[in-house]
C-alpha positions in Angstrom: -45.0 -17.2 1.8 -41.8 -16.5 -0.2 -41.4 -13.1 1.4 -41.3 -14.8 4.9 -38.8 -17.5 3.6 -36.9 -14.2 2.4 -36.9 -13.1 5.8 -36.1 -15.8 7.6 -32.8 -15.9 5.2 -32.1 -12.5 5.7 -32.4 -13.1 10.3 -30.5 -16.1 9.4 -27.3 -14.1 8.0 -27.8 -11.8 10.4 -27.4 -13.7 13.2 -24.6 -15.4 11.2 -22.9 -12.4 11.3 -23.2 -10.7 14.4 -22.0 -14.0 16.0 -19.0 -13.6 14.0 -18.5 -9.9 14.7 -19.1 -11.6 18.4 -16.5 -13.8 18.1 -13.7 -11.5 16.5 -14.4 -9.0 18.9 -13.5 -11.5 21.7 -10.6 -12.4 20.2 -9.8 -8.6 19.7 -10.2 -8.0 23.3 -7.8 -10.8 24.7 -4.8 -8.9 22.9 -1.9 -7.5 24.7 0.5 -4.8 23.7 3.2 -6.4 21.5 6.6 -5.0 22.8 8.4 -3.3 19.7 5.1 -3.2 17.9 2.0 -1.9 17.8 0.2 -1.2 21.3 -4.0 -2.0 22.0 -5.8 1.2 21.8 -2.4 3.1 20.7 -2.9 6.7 20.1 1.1 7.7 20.4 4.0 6.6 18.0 5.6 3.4 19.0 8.2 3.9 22.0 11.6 4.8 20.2 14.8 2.4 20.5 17.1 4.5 18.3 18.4 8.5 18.6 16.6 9.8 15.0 13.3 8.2 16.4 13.5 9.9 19.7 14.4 13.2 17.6 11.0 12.5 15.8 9.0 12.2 18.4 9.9 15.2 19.8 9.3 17.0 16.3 5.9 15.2 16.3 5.0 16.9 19.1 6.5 20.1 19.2 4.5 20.8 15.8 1.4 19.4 17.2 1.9 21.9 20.0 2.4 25.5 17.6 -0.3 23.7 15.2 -2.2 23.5 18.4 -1.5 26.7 20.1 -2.3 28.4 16.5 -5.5 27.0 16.1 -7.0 27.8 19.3 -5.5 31.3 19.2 -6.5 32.3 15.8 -10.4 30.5 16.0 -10.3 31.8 19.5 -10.5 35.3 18.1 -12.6 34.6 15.4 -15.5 32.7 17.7 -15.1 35.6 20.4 -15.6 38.6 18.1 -18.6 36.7 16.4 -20.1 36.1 19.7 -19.2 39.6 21.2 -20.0 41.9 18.2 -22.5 40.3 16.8 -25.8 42.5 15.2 -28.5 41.5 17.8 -26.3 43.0 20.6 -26.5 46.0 19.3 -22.8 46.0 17.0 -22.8 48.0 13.6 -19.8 46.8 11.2 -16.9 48.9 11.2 -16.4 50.7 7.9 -12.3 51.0 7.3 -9.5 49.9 4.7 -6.9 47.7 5.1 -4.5 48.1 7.8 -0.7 48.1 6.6 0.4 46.8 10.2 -2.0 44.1 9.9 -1.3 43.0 6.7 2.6 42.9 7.3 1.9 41.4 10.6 0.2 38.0 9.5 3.0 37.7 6.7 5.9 38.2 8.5 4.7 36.3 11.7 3.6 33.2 10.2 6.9 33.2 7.7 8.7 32.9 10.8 6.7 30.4 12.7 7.0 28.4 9.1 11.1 29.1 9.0 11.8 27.9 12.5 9.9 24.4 12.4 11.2 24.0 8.6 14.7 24.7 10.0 14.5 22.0 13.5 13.0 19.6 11.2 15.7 19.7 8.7 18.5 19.0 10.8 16.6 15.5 11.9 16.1 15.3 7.9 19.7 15.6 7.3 20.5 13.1 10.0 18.3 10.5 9.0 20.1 10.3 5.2 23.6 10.3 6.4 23.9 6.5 5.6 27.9 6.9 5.8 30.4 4.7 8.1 27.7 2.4 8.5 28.8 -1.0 10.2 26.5 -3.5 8.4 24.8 -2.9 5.0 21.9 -4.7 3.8 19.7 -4.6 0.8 15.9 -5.4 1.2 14.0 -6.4 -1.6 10.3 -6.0 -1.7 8.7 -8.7 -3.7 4.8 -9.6 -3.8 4.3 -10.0 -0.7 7.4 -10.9 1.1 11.2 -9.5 2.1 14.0 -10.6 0.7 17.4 -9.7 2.5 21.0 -9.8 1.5 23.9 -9.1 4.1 25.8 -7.0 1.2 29.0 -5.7 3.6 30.0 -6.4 7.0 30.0 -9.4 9.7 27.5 -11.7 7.7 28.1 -10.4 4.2 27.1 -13.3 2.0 24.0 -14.3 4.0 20.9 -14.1 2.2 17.4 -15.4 2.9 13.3 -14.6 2.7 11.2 -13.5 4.9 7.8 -14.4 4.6 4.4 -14.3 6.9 4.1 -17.3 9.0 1.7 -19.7 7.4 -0.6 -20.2 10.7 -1.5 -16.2 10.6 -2.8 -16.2 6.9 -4.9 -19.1 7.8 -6.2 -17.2 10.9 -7.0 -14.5 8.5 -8.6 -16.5 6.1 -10.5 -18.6 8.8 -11.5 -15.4 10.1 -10.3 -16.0 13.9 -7.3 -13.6 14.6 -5.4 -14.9 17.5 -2.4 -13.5 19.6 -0.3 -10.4 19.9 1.4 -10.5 17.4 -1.1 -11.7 14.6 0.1 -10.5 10.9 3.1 -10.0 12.1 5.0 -13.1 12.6 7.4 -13.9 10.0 9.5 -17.5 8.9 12.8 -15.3 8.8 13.4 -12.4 10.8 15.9 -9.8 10.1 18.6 -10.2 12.5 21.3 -7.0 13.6 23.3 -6.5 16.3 22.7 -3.7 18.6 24.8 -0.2 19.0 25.7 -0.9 14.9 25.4 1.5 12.4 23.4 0.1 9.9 22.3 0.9 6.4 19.1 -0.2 4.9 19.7 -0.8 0.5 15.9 -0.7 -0.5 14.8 -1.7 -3.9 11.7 -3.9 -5.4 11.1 -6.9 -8.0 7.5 -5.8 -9.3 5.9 -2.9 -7.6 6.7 0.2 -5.2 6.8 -1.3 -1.4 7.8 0.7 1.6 10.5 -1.0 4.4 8.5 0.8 7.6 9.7 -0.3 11.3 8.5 2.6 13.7 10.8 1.9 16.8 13.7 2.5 14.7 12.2 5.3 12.9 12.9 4.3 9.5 10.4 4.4 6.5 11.7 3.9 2.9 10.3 3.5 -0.4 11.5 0.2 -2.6 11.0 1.1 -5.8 11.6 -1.1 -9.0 14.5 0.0 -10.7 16.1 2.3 -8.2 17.8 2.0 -5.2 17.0 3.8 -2.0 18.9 3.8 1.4 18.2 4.5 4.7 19.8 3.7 8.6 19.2 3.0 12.1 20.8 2.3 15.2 19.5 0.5 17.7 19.8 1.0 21.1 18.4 -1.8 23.0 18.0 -5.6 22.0 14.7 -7.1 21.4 12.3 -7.7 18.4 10.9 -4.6 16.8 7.9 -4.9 14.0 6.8 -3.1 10.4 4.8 -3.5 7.5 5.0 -2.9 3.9 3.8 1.1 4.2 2.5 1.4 0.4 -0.2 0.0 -1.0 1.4 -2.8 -3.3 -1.2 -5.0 -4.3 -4.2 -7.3 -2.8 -1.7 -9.1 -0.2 -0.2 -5.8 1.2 -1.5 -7.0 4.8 0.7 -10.0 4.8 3.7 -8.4 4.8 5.5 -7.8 8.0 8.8 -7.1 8.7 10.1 -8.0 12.3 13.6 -7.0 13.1 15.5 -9.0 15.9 18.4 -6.9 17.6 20.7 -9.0 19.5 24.0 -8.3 21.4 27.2 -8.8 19.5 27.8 -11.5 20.6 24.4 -13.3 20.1 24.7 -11.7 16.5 28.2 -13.6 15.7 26.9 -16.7 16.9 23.6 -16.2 14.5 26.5 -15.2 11.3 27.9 -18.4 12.0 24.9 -20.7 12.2 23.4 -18.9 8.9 26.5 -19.4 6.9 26.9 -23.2 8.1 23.2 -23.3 6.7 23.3 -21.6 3.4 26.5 -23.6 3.2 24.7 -26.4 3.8 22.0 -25.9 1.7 23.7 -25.0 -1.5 22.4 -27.2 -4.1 24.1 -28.4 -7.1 22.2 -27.8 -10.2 23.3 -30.6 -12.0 22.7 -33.3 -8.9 19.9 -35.7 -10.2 17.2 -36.3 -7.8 14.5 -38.9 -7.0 11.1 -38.5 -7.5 10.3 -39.0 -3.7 13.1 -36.5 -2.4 12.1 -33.9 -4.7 8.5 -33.9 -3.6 9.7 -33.8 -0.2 12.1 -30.9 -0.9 8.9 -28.7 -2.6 5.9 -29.3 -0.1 8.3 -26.9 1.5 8.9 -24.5 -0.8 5.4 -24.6 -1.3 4.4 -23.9 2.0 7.0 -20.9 2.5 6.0 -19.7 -1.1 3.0 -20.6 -2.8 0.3 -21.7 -0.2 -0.3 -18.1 0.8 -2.5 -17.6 -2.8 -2.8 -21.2 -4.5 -3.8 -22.0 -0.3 -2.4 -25.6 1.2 -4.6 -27.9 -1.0 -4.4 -26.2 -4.3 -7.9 -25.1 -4.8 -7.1 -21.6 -5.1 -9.2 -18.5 -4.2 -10.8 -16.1 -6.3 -9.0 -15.1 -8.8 -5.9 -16.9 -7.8 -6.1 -20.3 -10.0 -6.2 -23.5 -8.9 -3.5 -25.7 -8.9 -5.2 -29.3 -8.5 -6.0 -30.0 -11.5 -4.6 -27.6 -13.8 -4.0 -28.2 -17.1 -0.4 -25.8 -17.0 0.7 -28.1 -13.7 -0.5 -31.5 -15.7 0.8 -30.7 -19.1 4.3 -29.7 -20.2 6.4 -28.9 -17.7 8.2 -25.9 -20.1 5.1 -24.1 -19.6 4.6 -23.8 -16.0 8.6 -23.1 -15.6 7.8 -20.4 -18.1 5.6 -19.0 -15.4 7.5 -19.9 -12.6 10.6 -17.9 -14.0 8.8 -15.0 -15.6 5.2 -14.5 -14.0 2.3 -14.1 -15.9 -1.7 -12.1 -15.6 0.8 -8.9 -16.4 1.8 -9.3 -12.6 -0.7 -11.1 -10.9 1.5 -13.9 -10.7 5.2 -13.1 -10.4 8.6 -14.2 -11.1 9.9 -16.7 -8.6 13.4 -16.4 -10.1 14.9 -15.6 -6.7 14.4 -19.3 -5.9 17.6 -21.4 -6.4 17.0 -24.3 -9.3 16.5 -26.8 -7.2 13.6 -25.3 -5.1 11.8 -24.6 -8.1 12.5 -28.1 -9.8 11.4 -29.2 -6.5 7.8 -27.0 -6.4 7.3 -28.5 -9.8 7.9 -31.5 -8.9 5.5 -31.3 -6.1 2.6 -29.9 -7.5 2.9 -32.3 -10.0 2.5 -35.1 -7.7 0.0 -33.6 -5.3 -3.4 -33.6 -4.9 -5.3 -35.0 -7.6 -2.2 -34.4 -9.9 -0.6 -37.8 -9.8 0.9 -37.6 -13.0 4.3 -39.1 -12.1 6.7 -36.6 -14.1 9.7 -35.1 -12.0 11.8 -32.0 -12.9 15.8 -31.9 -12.7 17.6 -28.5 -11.5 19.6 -29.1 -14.3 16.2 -28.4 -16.8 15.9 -25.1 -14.7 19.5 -23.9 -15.1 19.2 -24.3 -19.1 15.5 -22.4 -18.9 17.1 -19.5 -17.8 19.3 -19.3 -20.1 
């Protein structure tokens, strides 16, 4: 009797979960190439919009080509002369010493064949870290698991901003139910560069190594904590082009997109102008006392753009991410969780948030404070944010 309740469990998740396989592979099937990213049943590299990616496609498959041409020519003589020569047929084994032709044949030939692709494959090389007289510069930032972008010289210099997955896609990853062409890949904050510019990619990181990786363009760069990498592209045509995060920087590496928006020049003066009206805008003075209401108001955002992707919308938490509703760190002393919010904690697991301005992270305080089943009241002041980072 218990080994056919047993059973019945085990046909029971089964069924469970080839109605879900089902289901994903529906959605799978209803998705369209995504222009500027990835393509369905792509086995090419993404169409190239700029000069160094057209120059690496054609080094893709020029190589492929001699690899190709190599492989069938070399096992090609191998296969035939065991298939020809073989004992049955009658063959005896030659009985001779090495040949000094031979020998200085398959060193010199294949030192060539190695020279020339080496040397067409440098010059692309070459090309692709010449980051001088570029147009715009701009420093991306890898941080767990989002972009951060600063406009450091050029039209825009000043602007700075985050770019994070859109919340709907990690809740159609976590709900299991992928939806749309461009799922994973849809950010809050795209990067935003005018077309026919020269510009130059400043890569660095907060916590781990990331990689800044945007096919069309044929750039790939590592961000590495500490150091400062840089890279370029120029675009050729206007559109949206996508990336990801191209190392392996911890458990959220899949939610990390990058989606680059070229524009005409025009379109892209008219975007500098709007950005700085809204950072101007939203430049908040630290010492500006706020109410209890507007300061929850101001952090279910941050929350949302920040936080929901681990501590999810309700504050339960997931796995090993902790939960928030109910915490004794989020109902206690508020030192403690700006401790955290300012200098991470789990040796990493959960990091530094100082790239928020004061009042976001008085605000996300403030909020998760007064959320949920945390209705404890207490409101934190920019002002006690300023001092703690002192």
């Amino acid at each position: 009797m218990k080994t056919m309740h047993t059973l019945r469990q085990a046909f029971s998740r089964l069924a469970l979960a080839t109605g879900a396989w089902a289901a994903t592979g529906l959605a799978l099937a209803q998705v369209n190439d995504l222009p500027g990213g990835p393509a369905v049943n792509q086995l090419n590299l993404h169409p190239p919009v700029t000069r160094i990616a057209e120059e690496q496609h054609w080094l893709h498959w020029f190589m492929l080509i001699v690899c190709l041409v190599i492989f069938v020519g070399v096992f090609g003589v191998m296969f035939y002369s065991i298939l020809k020569h073989r004992k049955s047929v009658g063959h005896k084994p030659a009985n001779f010493h090495e040949s000094v032709a031979v020998e200085i044949a398959w060193t010199v030939v294949p030192f060539i064949i190695v020279i020339a692709m080496g040397a067409m494959a440098t010059r692309t090389v070459v090309a692709m870290k010449d980051t001088t007289n570029a147009d715009l510069t701009i420093k991306a930032t890898g941080y767990q698991w989002k972009w951060g972008y600063d406009y450091l010289k050029g039209e825009g210099e000043g602007i700075a901003f985050l770019s994070t997955l859109d919340v709907s896609h990690r809740v159609m990853s976590d709900s299991g139910r992928p939806e749309g062409d461009n799922y994973l890949l849809k950010v809050d904050n795209p990067l935003v560069v005018p077309v026919d510019r020269k510009i130059r990619i400043v890569t660095t990181a907060n916590d781990v190594i990331h990689a800044w990786m945007v096919p069309s363009l044929g750039v790939k760069q590592d961000a590495i904590p500490g150091f400062v990498r840089d890279t370029w592209f120029r675009a050729e045509k206007t559109g949206d082009f996508y990336g990801q995060c191209a190392e392996l920087c911890g458990k959220e590496h899949a939610y990390m997109p990058i989606h680059v928006k070229v524009v005409t020049q025009a379109e892209y003066a008219a975007w500098v102008d709007t950005k700085t009206k809204e950072m101007q805008a939203a430049a908040d003075d630290p010492s500006k006392v706020w109410t209890l209401a507007d300061l929850v108001a101001r952090g279910e955002k941050v929350y949302a753009a920040n936080c929901a992707a681990c501590h999810r919308a309700d504050g339960k938490g997931a796995g090993p991410i902790k939960a928030l509703d109910g915490s004794a760190i989020v109902t206690g002393d508020p030192a403690a969780q700006i401790a955290i919010l300012l200098n991470g904690a789990a040796n990493g697991a959960m990091p530094a948030w100082r790239q928020l301005s004061d009042t976001e992270i008085a605000a996300v305080v403030t909020y998760t404070k007064n959320s949920w089943s945390n209705q404890t009241g207490k409101l934190v002041q920019p002002a006690e944010i300023l001092a703690a980072r002192k």
